[in-house]
Each structure stands twice: as structure tokens, then as C-alpha cells.
MIMARTOR-498804 format. One record per residue (C-alpha): residue number from 1; residue in three letters; x negated, y negated, z. Coordinates in steps of 0.5 Angstrom, whole numbers. Example, Ala and Ser with C-alpha at 12.3 -4.5 7.8 and 13.67 -1.06 7.14 Angstrom:
<rs>
@num=1; residuo=ALA; x=-25; y=9; z=16
@num=2; residuo=SER; x=-27; y=2; z=14
</rs>
This chain:
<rs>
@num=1; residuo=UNK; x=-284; y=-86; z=357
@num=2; residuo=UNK; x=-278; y=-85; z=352
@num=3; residuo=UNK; x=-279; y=-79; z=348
@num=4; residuo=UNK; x=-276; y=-79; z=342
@num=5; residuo=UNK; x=-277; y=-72; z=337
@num=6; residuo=UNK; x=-275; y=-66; z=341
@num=7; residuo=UNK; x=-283; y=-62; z=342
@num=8; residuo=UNK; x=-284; y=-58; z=336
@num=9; residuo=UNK; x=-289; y=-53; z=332
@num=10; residuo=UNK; x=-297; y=-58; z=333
@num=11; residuo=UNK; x=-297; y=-63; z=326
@num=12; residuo=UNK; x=-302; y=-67; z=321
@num=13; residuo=UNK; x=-299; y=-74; z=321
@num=14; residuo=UNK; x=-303; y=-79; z=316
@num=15; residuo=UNK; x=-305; y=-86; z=318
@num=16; residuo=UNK; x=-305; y=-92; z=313
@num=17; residuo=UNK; x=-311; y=-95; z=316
@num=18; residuo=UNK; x=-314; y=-94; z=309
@num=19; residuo=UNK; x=-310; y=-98; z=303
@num=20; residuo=UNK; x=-310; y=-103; z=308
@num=21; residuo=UNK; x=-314; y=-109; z=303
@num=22; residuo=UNK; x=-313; y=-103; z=298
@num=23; residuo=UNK; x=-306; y=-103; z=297
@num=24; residuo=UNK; x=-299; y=-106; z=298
@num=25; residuo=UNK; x=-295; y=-102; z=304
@num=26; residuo=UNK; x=-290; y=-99; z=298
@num=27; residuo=UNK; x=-295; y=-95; z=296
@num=28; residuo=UNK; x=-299; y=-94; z=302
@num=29; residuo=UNK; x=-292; y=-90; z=304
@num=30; residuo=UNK; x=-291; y=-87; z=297
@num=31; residuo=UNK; x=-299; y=-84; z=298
@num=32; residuo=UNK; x=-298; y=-81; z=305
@num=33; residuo=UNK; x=-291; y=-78; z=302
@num=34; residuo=UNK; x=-295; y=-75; z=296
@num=35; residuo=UNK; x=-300; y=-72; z=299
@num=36; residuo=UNK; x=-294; y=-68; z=303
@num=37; residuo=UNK; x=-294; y=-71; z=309
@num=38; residuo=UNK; x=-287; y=-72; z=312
@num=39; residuo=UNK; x=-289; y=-77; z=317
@num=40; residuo=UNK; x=-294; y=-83; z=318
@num=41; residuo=UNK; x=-299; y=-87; z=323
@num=42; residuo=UNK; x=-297; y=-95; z=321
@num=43; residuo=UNK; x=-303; y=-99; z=323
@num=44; residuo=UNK; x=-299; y=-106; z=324
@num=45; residuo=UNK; x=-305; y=-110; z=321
@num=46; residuo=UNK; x=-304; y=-116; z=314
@num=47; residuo=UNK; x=-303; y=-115; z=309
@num=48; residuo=UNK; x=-299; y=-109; z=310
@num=49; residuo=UNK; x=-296; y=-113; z=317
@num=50; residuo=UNK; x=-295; y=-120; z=318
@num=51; residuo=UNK; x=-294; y=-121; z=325
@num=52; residuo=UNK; x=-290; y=-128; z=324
@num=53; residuo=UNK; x=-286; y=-125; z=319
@num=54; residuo=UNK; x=-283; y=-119; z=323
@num=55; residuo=UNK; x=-276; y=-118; z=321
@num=56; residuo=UNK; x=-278; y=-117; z=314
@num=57; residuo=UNK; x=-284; y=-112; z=315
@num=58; residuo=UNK; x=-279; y=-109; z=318
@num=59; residuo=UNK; x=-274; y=-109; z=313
@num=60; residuo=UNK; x=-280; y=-107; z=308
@num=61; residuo=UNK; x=-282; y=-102; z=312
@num=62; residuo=UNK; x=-275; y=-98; z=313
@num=63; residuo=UNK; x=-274; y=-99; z=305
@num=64; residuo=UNK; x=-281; y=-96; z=303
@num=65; residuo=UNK; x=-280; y=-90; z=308
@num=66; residuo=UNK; x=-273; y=-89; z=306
@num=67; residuo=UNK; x=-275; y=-89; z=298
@num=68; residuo=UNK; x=-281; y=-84; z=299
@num=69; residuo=UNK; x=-277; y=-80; z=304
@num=70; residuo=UNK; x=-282; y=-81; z=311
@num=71; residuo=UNK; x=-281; y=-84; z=318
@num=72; residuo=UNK; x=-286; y=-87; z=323
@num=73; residuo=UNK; x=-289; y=-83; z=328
@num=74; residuo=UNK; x=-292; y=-88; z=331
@num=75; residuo=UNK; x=-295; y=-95; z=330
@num=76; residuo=UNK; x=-302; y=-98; z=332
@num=77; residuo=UNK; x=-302; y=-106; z=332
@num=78; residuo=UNK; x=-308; y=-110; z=330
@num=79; residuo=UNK; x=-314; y=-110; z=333
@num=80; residuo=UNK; x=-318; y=-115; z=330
@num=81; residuo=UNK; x=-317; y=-121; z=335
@num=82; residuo=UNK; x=-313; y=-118; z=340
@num=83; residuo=UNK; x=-316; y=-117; z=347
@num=84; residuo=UNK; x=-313; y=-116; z=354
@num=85; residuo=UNK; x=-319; y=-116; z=357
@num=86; residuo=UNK; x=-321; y=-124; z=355
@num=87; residuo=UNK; x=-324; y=-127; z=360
@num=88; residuo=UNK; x=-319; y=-133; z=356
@num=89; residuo=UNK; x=-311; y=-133; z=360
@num=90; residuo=UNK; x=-308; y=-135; z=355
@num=91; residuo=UNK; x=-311; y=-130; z=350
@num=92; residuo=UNK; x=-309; y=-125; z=354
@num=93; residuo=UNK; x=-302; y=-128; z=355
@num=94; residuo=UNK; x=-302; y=-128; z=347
@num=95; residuo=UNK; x=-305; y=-121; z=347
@num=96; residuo=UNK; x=-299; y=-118; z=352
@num=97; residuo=UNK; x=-294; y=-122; z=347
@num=98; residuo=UNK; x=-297; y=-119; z=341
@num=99; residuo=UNK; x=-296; y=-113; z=344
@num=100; residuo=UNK; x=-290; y=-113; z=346
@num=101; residuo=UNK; x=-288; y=-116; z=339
@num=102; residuo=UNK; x=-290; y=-111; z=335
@num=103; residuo=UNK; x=-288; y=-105; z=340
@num=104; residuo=UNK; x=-281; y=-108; z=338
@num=105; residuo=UNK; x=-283; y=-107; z=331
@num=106; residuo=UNK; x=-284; y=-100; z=333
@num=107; residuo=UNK; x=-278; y=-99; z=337
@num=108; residuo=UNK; x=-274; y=-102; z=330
@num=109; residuo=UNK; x=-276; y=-98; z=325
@num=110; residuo=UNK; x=-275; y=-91; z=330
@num=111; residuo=UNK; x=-283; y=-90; z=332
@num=112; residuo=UNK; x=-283; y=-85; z=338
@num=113; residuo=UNK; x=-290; y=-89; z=340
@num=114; residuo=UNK; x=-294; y=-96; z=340
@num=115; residuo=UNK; x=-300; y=-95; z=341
@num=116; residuo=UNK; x=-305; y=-99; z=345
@num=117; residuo=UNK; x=-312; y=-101; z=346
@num=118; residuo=UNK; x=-315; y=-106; z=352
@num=119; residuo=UNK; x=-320; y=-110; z=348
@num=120; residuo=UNK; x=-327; y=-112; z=349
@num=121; residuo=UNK; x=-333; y=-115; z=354
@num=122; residuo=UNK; x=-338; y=-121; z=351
@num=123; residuo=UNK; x=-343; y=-117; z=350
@num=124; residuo=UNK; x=-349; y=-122; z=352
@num=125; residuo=UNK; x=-346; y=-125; z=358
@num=126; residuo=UNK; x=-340; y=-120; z=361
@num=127; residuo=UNK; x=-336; y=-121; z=367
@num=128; residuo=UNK; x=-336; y=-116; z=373
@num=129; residuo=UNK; x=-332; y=-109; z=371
@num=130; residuo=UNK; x=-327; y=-111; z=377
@num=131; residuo=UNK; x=-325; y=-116; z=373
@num=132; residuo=UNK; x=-324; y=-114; z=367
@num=133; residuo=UNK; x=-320; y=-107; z=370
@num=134; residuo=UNK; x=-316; y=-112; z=372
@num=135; residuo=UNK; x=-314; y=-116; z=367
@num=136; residuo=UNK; x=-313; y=-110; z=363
@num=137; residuo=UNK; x=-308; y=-106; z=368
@num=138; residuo=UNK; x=-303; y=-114; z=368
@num=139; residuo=UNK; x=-303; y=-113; z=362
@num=140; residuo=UNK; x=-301; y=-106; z=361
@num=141; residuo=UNK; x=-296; y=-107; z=366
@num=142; residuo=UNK; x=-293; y=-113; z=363
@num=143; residuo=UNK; x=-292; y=-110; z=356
@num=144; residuo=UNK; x=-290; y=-103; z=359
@num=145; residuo=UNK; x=-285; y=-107; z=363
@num=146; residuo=UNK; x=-282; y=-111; z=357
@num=147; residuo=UNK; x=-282; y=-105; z=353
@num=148; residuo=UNK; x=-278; y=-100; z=357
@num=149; residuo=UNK; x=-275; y=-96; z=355
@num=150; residuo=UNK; x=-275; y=-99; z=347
@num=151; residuo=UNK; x=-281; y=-94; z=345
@num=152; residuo=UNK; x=-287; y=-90; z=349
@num=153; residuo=UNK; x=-293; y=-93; z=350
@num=154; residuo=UNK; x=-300; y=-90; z=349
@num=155; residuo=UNK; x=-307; y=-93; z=351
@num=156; residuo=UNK; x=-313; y=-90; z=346
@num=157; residuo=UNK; x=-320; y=-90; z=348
@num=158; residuo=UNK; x=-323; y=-95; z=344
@num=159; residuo=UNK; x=-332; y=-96; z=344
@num=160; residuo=UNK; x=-332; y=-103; z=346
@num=161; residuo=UNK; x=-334; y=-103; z=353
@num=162; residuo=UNK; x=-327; y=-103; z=357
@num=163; residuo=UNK; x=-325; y=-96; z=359
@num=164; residuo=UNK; x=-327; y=-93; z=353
@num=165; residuo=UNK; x=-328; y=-85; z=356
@num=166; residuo=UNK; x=-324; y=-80; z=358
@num=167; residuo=UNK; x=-324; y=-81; z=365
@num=168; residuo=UNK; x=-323; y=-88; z=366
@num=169; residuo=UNK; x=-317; y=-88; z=361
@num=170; residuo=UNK; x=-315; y=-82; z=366
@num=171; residuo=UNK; x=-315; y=-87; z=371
@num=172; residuo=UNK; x=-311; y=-93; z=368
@num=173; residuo=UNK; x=-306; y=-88; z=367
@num=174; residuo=UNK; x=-306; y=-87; z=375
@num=175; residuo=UNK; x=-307; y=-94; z=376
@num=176; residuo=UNK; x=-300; y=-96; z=372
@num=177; residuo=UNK; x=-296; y=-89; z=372
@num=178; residuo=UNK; x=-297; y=-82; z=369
@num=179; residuo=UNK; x=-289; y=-83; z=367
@num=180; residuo=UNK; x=-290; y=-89; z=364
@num=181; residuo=UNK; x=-296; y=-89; z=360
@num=182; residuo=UNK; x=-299; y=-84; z=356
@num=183; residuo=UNK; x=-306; y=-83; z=353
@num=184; residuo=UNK; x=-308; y=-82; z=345
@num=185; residuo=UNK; x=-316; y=-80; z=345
@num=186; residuo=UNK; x=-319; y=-82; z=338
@num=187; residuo=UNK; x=-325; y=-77; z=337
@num=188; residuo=UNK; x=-329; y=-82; z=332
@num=189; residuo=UNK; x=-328; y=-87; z=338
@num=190; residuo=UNK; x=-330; y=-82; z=344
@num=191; residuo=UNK; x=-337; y=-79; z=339
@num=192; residuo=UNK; x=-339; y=-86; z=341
@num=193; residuo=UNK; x=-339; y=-86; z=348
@num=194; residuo=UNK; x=-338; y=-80; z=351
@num=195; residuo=UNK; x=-338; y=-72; z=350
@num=196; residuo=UNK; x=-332; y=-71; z=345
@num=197; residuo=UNK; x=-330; y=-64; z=350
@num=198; residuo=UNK; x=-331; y=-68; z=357
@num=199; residuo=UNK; x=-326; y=-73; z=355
@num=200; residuo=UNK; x=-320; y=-69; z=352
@num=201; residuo=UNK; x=-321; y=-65; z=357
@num=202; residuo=UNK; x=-321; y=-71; z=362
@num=203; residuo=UNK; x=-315; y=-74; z=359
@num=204; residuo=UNK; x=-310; y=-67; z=358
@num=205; residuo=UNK; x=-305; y=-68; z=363
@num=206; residuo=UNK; x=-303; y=-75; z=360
@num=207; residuo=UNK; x=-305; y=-73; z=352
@num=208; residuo=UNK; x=-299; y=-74; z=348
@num=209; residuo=UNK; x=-304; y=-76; z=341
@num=210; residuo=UNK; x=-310; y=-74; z=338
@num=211; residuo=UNK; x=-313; y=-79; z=333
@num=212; residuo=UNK; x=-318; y=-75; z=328
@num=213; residuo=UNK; x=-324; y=-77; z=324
@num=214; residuo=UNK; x=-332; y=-77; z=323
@num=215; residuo=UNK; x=-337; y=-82; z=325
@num=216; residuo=UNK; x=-344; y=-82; z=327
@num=217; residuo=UNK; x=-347; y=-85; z=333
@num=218; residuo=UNK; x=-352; y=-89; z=329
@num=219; residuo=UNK; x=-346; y=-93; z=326
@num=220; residuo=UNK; x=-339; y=-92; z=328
@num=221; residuo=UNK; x=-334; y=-90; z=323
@num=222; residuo=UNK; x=-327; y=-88; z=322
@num=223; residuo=UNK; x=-331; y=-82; z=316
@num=224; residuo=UNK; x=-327; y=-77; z=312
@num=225; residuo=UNK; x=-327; y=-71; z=316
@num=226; residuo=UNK; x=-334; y=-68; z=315
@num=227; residuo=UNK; x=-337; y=-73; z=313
@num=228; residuo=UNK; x=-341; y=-75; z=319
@num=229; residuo=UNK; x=-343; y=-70; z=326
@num=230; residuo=UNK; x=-337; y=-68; z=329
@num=231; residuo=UNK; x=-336; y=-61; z=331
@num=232; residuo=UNK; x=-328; y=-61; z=329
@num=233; residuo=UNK; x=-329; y=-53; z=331
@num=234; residuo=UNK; x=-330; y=-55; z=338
@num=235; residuo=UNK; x=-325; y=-60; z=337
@num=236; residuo=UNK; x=-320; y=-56; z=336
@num=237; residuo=UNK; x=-322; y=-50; z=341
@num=238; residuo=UNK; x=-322; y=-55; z=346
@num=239; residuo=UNK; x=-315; y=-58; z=344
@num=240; residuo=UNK; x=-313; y=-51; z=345
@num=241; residuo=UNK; x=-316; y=-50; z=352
@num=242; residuo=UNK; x=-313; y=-57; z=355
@num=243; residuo=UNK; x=-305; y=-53; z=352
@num=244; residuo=UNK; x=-304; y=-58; z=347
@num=245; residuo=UNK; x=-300; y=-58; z=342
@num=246; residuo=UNK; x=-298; y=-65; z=340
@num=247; residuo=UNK; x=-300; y=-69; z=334
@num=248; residuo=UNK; x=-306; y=-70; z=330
@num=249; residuo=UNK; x=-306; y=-76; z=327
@num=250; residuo=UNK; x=-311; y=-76; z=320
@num=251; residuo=UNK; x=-314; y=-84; z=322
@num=252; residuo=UNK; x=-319; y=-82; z=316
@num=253; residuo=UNK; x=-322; y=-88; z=311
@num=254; residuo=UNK; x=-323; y=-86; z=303
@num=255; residuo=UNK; x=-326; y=-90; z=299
@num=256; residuo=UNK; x=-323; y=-88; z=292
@num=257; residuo=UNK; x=-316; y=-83; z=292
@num=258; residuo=UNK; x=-313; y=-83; z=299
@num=259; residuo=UNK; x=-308; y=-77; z=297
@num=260; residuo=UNK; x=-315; y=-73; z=295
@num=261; residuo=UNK; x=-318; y=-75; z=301
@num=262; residuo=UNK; x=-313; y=-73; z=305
@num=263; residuo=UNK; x=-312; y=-67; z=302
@num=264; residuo=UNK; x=-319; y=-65; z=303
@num=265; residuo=UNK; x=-319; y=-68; z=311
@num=266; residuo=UNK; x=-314; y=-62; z=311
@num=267; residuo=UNK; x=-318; y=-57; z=308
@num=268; residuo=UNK; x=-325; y=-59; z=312
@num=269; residuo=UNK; x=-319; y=-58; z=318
@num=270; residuo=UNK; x=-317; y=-51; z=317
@num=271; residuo=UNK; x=-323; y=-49; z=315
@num=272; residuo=UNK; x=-326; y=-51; z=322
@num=273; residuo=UNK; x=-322; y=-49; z=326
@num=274; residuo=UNK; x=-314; y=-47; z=328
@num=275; residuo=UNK; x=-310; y=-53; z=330
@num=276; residuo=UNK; x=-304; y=-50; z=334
@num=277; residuo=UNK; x=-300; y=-48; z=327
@num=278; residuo=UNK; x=-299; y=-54; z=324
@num=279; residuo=UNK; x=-294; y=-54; z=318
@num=280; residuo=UNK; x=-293; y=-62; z=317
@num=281; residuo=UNK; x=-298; y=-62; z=311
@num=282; residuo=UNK; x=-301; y=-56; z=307
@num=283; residuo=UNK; x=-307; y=-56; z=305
@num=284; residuo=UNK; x=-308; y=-52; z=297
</rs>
């Protein structure tokens, strides 16, 4: 996988999850600058990203980071209506080249990742397991090979009934290639399925991004920190255990004032536990 920053001290980077329908992506970037971050998650959804107007997307976005002066750490495509694990081959082929044409986006305006997710089984009238790992590992494959080395790639853990823990991302790394996919565990996303320490710990060797919000498993949610049942102290301590010193990424919802939300993320953070230094955003 390419590896496009050199490693440095551990840091908070703020996703525009949260002005998706609120606000255009201008202000989006302008908000996450103001609340003093220095680099951003985009998650590449409308209205902020339209995938049949890429070129434009892209010059909006590389205009908006330079005039706020952030840059794109990482890049989430839509998860809305993308799924590898359809039983449909033509929505899987269009899945792969959704992928594909997003992670040139990221490539395009200098993200170091694009990150991936596998879909969703039928809820009712599911296919065999078999079949669903399967379809997912193709299309892994094929993207990974469409890809390199443009930009790395890493597959997150997502609570939708295909290869949603730690262990069975740990073994879709094995399946593909530790040297060509990397993981980006989701706490909020693991609090639904598994033991949030577990899965960490399952996936340590190929972690390279860690997604950071509450939920509660009665309803899942992407919460401000604090607002739901995880222990962010034992998050923070497991992290450190495992050795990683990577990229936290505040993938935090906020009704109101997303640069107070994102204030107060940090401060719940720092008062839960020690995040490995972390000097990209301080909290007042």
C-alpha cells in the first residue's frame, strides 16, 4: 500500500459526515479548519460529492482545502446504495467501479486512503456465507488492482451482516494481502456486533485508522462522544496496548454547531483517557 505522509506524532482528523444535507462542502471545510483541525475524513456522498460530476468535485474540493488551508486525509465513498456483497452481478460490477471512481478522487485531491466497506446481506432470505466472502474478496480484488498504486486502501468494519468484526476483517486482509489492504476499525460500527478491545486487538497488525463515535446497541449511531455507552477510556488504553499510533478520525453526528460538537469530542477524549500525544486539534 502506498504510504503518502511520513509517520508522525498520533492525531484527531474531523470528518464532514455531519454537514452532509446541512451545509454545502465550502463550509463544511471551512467548519472543520475553524474548529482547528489541519486535515479532514471527506465522506464522498451528495450533495457534497456527486459521483457523475467527479472533475468538478474535485476542483471544488482542492479550492475549498486551499482557501481554508486543510488537506484530505482520507476519503469515505457512499454507502448508501453500494454493495459488493449483492447477490446482483451487475450491482456488484457497478459497486467495484463506484469504488474505483471515487478512489481516483482521492488519489486526485492527495488523500493517503480510501476507505471501503463490503455491503449488506438480505435480511430475510440471505445467501450462504460462502458466497457472500466471496463476492466481497473479487471485488476487493479488483479495485485494489485498479488502484495501485494511486492511493491505499483500507476495508472498515461495518454492522451489516458481511465481515462486520474484527476477526473476519483480520481474515479478509489475509485473503487479499497484508501489503495491499489495511484496516480502519470503527468503534461505533464494532459496539454493535462485538467487544470493541476484541476487535482492536484482532485487527492491530493491519490498523492503520480508527473511526471515533458513541452509539448504543439498542439504536446504532454515530453520537457525540459521550453520548452513548462506550467506554472511550478502555478505547484508548486498548489502542495503546495493540502499539498504535495512528489517526483518530472524529466521525461524530451533531445536530446544532458541528465546530462546538467537535470541541467538545475532544475534550470528552482527553478527559477519558491518553490518545498517543495527539497535537492536531486542541481542545480549550
Amino acid at each position: 500500500m502506498p504510504d503518502r505522509e511520513q509517520p508522525g506524532a498520533t492525531g484527531f482528523i474531523a470528518s464532514t459526515y455531519t454537514y452532509l444535507w446541512r451545509s454545502e462542502l465550502e463550509a463544511a471545510v471551512a467548519g472543520i479548519a475553524e474548529a482547528g483541525f489541519d486535515r479532514l475524513e471527506l465522506l464522498a456522498a451528495p450533495p457534497h460529492v456527486d459521483a457523475g460530476q467527479l472533475r468538478q468535485a474535485t476542483d471544488r474540493i482542492g479550492t475549498a482545502c486551499g482557501r481554508s488551508g486543510v488537506r484530505v486525509h482520507s476519503v469515505v465513498p457512499s454507502g448508501v446504495d453500494v454493495n459488493l456483497a449483492s447477490p446482483e452481478p451487475t450491482m456488484r460490477e457497478w459497486s467495484v467501479g463506484y469504488f474505483v471512481s471515487i478512489g481516483r478522487l482521492a488519489a486526485d485531491v492527495g488523500a493517503r486512503w480510501l476507505i471501503i466497506h463490503p455491503g449488506r446481506r438480505h435480511p430475510l432470505r440471505p445467501a450462504p456465507d460462502r458466497l457472500y466472502r466471496r463476492w466481497v474478496i473479487d471485488g476487493v480484488r479488483y479495485l485494489l488492482d485498479a488502484l495501485a498504486p494511486q492511493i491505499g486502501v483500507l476495508f472498515e468494519n461495518t454492522p451489516t451482516g458481511v465481515l462486520d468484526t474484527g476477526d473476519e476483517c483480520r481474515w479478509l486482509v489475509e485473503q487479499v494481502g497484508a501489503d495491499r489492504l489495511g484496516v480502519c476499525y470503527d468503534v461505533a460500527n464494532g459496539h454493535m456486533v462485538e467487544d470493541v478491545a476484541a476487535g482492536l486487538a484482532a485487527v492491530a497488525s493491519s490498523l492503520r485508522l480508527v473511526h471515533l463515535s458513541d452509539t448504543r446497541k439498542a439504536a446504532w449511531a454515530h453520537d457525540p462522544i459521550g453520548a452513548g455507552e462506550l467506554d472511550f477510556g478502555r478505547v484508548a488504553s486498548t489502542l495503546a496496548g495493540v502499539g498504535y499510533r495512528g489517526e483518530l478520525v472524529l466521525e461524530t453526528l451533531h445536530d446544532n454547531d458541528p465546530v462546538r460538537g467537535f470541541t467538545e469530542d475532544l475534550m470528552a477524549l482527553r478527559r477519558a483517557g491518553r490518545w498517543g500525544g495527539s497535537t492536531a486539534a486542541s481542545a480549550p
